[in-house]
OpenMM code with the backbone's topology and positions (N, CA, C; nanometers):
from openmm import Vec3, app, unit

residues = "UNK UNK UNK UNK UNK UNK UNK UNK UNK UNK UNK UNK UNK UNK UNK UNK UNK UNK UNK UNK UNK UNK UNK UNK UNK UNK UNK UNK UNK UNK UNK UNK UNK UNK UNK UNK UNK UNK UNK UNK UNK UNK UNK UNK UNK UNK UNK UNK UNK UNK UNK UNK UNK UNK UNK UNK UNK UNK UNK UNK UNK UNK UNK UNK UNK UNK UNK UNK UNK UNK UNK UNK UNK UNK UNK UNK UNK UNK UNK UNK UNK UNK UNK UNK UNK UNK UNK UNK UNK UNK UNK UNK UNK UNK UNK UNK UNK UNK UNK UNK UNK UNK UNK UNK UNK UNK UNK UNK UNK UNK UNK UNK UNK UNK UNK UNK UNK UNK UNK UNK UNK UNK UNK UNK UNK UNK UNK UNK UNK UNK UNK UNK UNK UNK UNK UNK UNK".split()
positions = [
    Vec3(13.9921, 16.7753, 8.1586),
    Vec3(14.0381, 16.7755, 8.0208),
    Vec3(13.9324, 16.7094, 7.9324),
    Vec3(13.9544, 16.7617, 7.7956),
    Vec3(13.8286, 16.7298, 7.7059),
    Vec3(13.9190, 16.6098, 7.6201),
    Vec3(13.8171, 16.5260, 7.5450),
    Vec3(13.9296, 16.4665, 7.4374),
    Vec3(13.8940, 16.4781, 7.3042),
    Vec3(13.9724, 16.4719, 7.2182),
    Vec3(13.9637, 16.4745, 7.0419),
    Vec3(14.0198, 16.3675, 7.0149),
    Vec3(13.9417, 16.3065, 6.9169),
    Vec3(14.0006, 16.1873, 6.8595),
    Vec3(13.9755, 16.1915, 6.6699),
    Vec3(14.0751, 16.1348, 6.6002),
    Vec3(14.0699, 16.1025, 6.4845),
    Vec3(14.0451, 15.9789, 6.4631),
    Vec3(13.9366, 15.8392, 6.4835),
    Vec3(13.9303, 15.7319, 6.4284),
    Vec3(14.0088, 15.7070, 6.3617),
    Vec3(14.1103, 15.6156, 6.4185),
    Vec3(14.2382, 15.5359, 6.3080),
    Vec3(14.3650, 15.6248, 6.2954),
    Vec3(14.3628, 15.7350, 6.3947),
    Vec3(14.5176, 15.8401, 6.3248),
    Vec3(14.5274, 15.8714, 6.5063),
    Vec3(14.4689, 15.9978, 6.5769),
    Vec3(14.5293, 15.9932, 6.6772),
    Vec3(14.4173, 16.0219, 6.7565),
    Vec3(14.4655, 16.0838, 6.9037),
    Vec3(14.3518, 16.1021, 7.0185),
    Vec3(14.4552, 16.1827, 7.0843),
    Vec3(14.3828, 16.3137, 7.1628),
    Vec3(14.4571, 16.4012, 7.2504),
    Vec3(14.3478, 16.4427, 7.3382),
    Vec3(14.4259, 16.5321, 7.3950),
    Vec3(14.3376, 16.6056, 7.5371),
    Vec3(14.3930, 16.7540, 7.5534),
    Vec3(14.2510, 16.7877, 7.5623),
    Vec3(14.2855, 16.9436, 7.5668),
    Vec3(14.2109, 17.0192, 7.6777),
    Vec3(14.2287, 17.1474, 7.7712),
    Vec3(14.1773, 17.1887, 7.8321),
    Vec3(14.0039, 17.2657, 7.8170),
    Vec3(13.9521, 17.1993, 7.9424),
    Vec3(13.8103, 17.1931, 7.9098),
    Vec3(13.7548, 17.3972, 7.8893),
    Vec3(13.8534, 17.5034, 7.9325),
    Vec3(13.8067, 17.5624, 7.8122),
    Vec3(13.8756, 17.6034, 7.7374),
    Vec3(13.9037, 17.5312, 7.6048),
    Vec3(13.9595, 17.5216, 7.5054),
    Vec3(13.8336, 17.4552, 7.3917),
    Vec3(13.8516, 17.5206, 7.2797),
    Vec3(13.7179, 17.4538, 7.2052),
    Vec3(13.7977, 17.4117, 7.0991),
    Vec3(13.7344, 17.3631, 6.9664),
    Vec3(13.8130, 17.3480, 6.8775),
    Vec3(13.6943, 17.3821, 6.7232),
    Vec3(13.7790, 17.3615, 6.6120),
    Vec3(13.7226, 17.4033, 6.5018),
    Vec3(13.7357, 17.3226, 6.3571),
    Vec3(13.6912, 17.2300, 6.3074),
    Vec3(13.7429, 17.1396, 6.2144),
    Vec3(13.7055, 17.2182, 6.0792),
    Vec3(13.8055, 17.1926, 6.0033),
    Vec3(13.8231, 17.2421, 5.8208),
    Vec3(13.8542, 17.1419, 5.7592),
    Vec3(13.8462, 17.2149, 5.6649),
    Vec3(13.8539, 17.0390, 5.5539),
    Vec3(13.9935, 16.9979, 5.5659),
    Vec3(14.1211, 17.1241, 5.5475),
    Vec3(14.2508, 17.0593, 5.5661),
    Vec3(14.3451, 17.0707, 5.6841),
    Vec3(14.2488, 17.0895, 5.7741),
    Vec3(14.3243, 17.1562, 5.9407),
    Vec3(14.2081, 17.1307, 6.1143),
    Vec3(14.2761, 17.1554, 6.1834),
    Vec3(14.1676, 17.1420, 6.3173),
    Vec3(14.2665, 17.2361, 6.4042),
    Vec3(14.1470, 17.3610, 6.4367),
    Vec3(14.1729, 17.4672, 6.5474),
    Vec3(14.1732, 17.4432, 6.6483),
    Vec3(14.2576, 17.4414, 6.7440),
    Vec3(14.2482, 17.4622, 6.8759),
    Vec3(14.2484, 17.6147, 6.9708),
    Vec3(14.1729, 17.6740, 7.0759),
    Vec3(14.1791, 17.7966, 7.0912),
    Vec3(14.1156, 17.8333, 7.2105),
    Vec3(14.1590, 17.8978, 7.3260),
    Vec3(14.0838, 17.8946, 7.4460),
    Vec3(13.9744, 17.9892, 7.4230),
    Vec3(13.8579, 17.9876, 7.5010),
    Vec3(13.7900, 18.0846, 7.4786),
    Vec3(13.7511, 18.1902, 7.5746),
    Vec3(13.8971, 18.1951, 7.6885),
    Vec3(13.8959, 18.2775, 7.7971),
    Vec3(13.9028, 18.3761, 7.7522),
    Vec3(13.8681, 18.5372, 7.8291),
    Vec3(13.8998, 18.6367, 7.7742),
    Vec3(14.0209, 18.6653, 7.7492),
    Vec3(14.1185, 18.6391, 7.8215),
    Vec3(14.2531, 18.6726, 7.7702),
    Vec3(14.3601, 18.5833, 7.6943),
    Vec3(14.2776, 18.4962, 7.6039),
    Vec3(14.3276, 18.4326, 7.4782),
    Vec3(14.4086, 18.4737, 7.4121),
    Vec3(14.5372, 18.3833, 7.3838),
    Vec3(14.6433, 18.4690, 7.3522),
    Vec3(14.6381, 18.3744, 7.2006),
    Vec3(14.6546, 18.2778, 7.1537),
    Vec3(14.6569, 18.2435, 7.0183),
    Vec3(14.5646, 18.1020, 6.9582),
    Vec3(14.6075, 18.0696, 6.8435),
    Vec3(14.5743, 17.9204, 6.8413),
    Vec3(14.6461, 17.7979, 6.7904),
    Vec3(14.6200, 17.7065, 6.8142),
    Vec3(14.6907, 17.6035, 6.7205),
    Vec3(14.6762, 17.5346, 6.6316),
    Vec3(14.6777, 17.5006, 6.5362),
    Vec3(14.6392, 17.4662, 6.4252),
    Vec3(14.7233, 17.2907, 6.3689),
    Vec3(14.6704, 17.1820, 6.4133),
    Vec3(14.6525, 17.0688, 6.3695),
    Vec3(14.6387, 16.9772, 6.2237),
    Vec3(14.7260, 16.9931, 6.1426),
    Vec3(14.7247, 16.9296, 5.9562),
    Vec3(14.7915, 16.7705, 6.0045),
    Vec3(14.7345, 16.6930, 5.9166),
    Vec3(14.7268, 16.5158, 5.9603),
    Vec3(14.7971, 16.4935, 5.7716),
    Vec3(14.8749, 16.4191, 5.7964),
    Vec3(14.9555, 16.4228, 5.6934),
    Vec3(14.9797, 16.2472, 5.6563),
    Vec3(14.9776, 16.1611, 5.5847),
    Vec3(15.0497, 16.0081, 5.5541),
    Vec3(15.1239, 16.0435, 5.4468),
    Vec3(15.2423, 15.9649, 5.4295),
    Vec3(15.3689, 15.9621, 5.3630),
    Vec3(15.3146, 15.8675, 5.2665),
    Vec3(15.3835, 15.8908, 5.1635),
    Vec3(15.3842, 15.7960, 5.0346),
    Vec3(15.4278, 15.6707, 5.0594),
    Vec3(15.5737, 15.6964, 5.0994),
    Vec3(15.6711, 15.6220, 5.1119),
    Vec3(15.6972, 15.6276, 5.2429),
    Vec3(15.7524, 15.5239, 5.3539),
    Vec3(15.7789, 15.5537, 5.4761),
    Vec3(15.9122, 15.5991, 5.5193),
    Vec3(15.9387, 15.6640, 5.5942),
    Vec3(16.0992, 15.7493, 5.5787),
    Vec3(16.1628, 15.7179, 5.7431),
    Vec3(16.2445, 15.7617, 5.7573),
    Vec3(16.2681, 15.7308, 5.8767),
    Vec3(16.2219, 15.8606, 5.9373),
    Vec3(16.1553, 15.8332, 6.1061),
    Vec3(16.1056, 15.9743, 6.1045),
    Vec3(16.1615, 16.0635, 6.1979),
    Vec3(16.3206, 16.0658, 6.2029),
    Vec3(16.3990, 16.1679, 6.2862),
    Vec3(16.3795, 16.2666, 6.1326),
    Vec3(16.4427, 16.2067, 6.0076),
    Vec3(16.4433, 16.2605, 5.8832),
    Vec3(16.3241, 16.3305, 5.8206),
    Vec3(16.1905, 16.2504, 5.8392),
    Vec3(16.0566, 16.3302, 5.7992),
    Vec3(15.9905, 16.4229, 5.8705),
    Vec3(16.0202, 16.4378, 6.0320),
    Vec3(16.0182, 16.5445, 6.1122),
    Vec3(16.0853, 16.6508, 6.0986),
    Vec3(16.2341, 16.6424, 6.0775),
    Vec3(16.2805, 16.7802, 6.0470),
    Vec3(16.2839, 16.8375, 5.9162),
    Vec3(16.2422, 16.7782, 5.8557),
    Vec3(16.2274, 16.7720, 5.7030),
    Vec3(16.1158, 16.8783, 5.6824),
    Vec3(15.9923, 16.8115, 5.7694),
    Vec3(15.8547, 16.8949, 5.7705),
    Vec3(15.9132, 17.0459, 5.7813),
    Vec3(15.9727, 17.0161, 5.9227),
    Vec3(15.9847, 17.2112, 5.9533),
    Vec3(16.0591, 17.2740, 5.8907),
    Vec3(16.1732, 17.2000, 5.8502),
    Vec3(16.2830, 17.3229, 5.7460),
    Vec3(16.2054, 17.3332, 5.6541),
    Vec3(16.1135, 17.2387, 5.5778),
    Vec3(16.0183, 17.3206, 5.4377),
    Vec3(15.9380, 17.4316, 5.4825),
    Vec3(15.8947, 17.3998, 5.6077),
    Vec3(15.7677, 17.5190, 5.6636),
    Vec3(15.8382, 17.6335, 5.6825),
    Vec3(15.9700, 17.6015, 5.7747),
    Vec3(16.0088, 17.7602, 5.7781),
    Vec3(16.0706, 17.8047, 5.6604),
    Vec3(16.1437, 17.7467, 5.5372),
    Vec3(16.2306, 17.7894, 5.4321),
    Vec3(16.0455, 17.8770, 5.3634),
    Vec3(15.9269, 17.8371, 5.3750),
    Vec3(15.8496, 17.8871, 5.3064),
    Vec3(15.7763, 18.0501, 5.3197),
    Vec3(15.8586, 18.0826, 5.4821),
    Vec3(15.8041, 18.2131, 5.4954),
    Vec3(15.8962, 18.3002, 5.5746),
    Vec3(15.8901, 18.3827, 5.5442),
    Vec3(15.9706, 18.5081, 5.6502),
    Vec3(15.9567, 18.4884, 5.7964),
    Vec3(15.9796, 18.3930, 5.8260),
    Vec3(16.0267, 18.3464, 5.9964),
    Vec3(16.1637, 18.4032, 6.0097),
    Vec3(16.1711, 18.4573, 6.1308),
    Vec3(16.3159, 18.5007, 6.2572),
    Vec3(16.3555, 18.3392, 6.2986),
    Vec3(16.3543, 18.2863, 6.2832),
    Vec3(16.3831, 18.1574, 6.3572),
    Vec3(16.4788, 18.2103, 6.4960),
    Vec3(16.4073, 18.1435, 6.5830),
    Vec3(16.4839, 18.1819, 6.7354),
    Vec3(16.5419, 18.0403, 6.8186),
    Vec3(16.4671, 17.9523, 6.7528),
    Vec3(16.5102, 17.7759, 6.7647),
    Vec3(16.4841, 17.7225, 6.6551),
    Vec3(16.6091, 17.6910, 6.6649),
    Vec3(16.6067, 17.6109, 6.5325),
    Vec3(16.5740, 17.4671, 6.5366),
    Vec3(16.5402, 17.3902, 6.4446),
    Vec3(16.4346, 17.2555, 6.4273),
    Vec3(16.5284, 17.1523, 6.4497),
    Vec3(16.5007, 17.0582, 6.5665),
    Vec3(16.5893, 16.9794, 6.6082),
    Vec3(16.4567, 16.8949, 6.6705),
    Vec3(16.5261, 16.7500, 6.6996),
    Vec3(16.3933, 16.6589, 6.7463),
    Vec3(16.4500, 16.6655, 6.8929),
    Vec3(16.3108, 16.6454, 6.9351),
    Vec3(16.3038, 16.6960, 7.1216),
    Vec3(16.2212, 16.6132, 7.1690),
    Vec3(16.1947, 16.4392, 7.1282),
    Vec3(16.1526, 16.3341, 7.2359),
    Vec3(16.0969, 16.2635, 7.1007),
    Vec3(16.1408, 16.1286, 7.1314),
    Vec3(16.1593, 15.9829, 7.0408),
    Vec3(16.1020, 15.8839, 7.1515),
    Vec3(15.9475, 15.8738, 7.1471),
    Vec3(15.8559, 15.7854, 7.2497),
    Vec3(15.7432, 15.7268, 7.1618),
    Vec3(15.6898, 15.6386, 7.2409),
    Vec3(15.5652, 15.5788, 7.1901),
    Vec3(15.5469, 15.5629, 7.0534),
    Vec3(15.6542, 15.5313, 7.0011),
    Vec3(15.6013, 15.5058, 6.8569),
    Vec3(15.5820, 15.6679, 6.7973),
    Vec3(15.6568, 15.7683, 6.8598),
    Vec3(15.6262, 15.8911, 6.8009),
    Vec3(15.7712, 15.9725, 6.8168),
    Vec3(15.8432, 16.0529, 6.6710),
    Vec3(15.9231, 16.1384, 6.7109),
    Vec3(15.8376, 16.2923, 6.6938),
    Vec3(15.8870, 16.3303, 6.7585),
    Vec3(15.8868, 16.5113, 6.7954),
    Vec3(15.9482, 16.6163, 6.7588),
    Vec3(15.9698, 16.6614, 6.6615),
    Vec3(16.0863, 16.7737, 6.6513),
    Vec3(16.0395, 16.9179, 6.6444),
    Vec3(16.0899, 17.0490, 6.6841),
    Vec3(15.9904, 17.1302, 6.7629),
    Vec3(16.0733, 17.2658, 6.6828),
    Vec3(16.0290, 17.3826, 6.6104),
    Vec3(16.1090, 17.5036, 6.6261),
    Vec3(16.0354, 17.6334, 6.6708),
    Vec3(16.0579, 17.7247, 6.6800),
    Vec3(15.9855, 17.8528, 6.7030),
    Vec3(16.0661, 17.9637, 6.6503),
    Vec3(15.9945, 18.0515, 6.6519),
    Vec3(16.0740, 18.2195, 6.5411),
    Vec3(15.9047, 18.3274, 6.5514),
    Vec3(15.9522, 18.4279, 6.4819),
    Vec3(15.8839, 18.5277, 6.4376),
    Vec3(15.8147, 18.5911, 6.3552),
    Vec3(15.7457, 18.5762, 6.3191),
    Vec3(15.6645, 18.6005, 6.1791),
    Vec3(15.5790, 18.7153, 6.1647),
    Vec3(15.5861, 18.8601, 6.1306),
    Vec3(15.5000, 18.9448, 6.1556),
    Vec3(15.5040, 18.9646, 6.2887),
    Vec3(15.5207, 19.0258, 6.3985),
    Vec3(15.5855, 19.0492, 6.4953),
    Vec3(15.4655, 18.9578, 6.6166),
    Vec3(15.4534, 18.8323, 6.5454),
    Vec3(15.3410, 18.7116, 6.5720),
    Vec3(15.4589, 18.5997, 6.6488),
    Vec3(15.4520, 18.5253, 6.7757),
    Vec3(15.5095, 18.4190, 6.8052),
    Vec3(15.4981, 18.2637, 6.7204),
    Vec3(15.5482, 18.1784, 6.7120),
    Vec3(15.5269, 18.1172, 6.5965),
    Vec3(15.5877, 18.0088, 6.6791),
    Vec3(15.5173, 17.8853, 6.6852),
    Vec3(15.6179, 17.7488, 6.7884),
    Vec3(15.5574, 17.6471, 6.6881),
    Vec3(15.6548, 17.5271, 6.6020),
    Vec3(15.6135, 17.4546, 6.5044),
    Vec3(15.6382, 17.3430, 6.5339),
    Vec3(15.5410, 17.2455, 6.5626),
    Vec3(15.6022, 17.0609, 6.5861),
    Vec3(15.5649, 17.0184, 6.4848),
    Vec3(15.6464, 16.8891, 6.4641),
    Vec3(15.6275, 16.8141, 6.3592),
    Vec3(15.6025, 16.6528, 6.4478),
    Vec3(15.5285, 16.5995, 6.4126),
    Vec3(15.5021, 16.4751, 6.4849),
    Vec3(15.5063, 16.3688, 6.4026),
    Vec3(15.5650, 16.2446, 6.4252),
    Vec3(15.5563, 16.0969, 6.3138),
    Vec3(15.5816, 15.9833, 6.3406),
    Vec3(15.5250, 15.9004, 6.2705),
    Vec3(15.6167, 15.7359, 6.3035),
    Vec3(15.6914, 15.7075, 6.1977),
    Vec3(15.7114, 15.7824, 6.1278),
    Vec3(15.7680, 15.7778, 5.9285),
    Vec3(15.6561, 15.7435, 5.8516),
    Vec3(15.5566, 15.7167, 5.8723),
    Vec3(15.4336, 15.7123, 5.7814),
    Vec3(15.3376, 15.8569, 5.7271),
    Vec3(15.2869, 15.8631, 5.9283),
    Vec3(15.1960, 15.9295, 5.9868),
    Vec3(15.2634, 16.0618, 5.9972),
    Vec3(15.2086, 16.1622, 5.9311),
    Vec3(15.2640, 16.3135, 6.0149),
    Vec3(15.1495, 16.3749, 6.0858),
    Vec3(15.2019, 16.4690, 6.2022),
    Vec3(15.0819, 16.5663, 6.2671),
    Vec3(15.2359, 16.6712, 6.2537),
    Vec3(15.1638, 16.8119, 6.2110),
    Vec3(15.2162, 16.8815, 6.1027),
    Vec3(15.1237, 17.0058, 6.2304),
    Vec3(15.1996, 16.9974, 6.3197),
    Vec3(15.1122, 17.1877, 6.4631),
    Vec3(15.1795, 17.3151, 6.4560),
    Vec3(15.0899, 17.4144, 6.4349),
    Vec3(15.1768, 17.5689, 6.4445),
    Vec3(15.1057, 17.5951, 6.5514),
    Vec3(15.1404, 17.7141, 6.6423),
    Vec3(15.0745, 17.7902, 6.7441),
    Vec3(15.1547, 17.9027, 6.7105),
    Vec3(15.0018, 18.0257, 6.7019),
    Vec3(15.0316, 18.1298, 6.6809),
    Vec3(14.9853, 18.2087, 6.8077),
    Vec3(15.0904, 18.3149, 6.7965),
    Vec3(14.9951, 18.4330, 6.9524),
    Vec3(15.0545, 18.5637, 6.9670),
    Vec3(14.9696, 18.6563, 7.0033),
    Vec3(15.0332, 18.7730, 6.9577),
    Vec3(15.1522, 18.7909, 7.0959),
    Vec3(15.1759, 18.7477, 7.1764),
    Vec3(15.2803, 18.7100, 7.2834),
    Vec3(15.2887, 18.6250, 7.3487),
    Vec3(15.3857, 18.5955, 7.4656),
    Vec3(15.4121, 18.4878, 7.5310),
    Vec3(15.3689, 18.4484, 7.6267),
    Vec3(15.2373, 18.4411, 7.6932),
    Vec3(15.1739, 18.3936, 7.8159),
    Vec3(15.2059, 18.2503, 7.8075),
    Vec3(15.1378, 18.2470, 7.9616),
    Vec3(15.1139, 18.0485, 7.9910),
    Vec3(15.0413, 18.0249, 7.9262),
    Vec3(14.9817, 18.0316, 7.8536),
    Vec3(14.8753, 17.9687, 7.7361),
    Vec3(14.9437, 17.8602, 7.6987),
    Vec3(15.0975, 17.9352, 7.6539),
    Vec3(15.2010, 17.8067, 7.5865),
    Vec3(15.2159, 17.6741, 7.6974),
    Vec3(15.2219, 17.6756, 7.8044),
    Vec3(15.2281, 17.5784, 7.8657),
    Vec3(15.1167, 17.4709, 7.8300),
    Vec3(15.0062, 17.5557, 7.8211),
    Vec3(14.8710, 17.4583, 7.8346),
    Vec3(14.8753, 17.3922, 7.6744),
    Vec3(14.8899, 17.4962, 7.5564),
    Vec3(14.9591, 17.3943, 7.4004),
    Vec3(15.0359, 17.3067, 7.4197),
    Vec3(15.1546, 17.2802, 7.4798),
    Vec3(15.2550, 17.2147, 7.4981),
    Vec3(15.1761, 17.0968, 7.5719),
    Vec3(15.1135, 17.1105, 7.6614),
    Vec3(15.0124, 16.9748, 7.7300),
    Vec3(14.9628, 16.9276, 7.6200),
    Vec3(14.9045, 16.9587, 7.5084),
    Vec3(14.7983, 16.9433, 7.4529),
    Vec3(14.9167, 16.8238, 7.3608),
    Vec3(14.9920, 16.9066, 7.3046),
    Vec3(15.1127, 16.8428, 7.2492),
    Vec3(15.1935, 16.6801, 7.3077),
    Vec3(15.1922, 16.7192, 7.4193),
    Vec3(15.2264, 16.5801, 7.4894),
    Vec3(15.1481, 16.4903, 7.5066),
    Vec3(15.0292, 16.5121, 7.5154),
    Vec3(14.8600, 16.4248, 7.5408),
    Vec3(14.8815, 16.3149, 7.3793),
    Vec3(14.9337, 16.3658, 7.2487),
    Vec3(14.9017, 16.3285, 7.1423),
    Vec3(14.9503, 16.1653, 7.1668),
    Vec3(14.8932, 16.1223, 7.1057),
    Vec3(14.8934, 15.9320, 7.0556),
    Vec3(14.8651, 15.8869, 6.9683),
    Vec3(14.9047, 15.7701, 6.9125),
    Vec3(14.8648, 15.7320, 6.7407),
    Vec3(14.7194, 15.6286, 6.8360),
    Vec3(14.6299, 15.5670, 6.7459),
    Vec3(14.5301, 15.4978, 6.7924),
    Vec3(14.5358, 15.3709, 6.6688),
] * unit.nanometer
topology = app.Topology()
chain = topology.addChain("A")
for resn in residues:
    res = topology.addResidue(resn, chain)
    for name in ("N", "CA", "C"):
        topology.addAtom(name, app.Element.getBySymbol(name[0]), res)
C-alpha cells in the first residue's frame, strides 16, 4: 500500500496500483489496471461553526443527493462512529453510472468522497479499504 497525506487534515492508504491526481478543489483516486472500473474523488471541507457530526455527515449527503438526479438505492445513514471520526455512507444511480457517497467528520473537519464506475466490480472493495485507512493527523 501507498500513502497520501494532507499535513494537518488527514493520511490514508491506497493500493500500490492506484495513482492519484490533485486539483485545486478535489484529489483523484483511480487504478491504473486495465480493467479500471471508476474513480474516487476526495473534497476536504472545515465547518464554520462546529456541529455535531452524526448531523454534519448526513447533512453533507442529503444536500449532495437533493442536488442531482440520483436513484438513491441506500439511503444516507451513518455506518461507523470511531477514532474521532463519523461515517455516513449512501449510494444510487446517476446516468446509468454507480454512485457510492461518504461523508466523513469530527463536526469541524469534513472529507466529502464520491466513487464513480460504470459497474460493480471488486474495485469497490479496494475504495472501501481506501475509505477505512482514512485518519485525522
Amino acid at each position: 500500500m501507498k500513502e497520501y497525506e494532507i499535513d494537518g487534515w488527514i493520511r490514508l492508504a491506497y493500493p500500490e496500483h492506484f495513482e492519484y491526481n490533485e486539483e485545486e478543489d478535489h484529489v483523484s483516486f483511480y487504478s491504473v489496471e486495465p480493467d479500471a472500473q471508476g474513480t474516487l474523488q476526495m473534497s476536504i471541507y472545515e465547518a464554520e461553526a462546529e456541529q455535531r457530526p452524526e448531523d454534519a455527515a448526513l447533512q453533507e449527503l442529503n444536500t449532495f443527493l437533493g442536488e442531482f438526479p440520483i436513484d438513491v438505492k441506500v439511503a444516507p445513514s451513518v455506518t461507523d462512529q470511531s477514532a474521532g471520526m463519523t461515517t455516513a455512507y449512501a449510494s444510487g444511480i446517476e446516468d446509468g453510472m454507480h454512485l457510492d457517497v461518504w461523508s466523513l467528520t469530527d463536526g469541524k473537519r469534513l472529507l466529502f468522497l464520491t466513487y464513480v464506475a460504470d459497474k460493480r466490480t471488486d474495485e469497490k472493495l479496494e475504495i472501501e479499504a481506501i475509505i477505512d485507512s482514512i485518519e485525522w493527523t
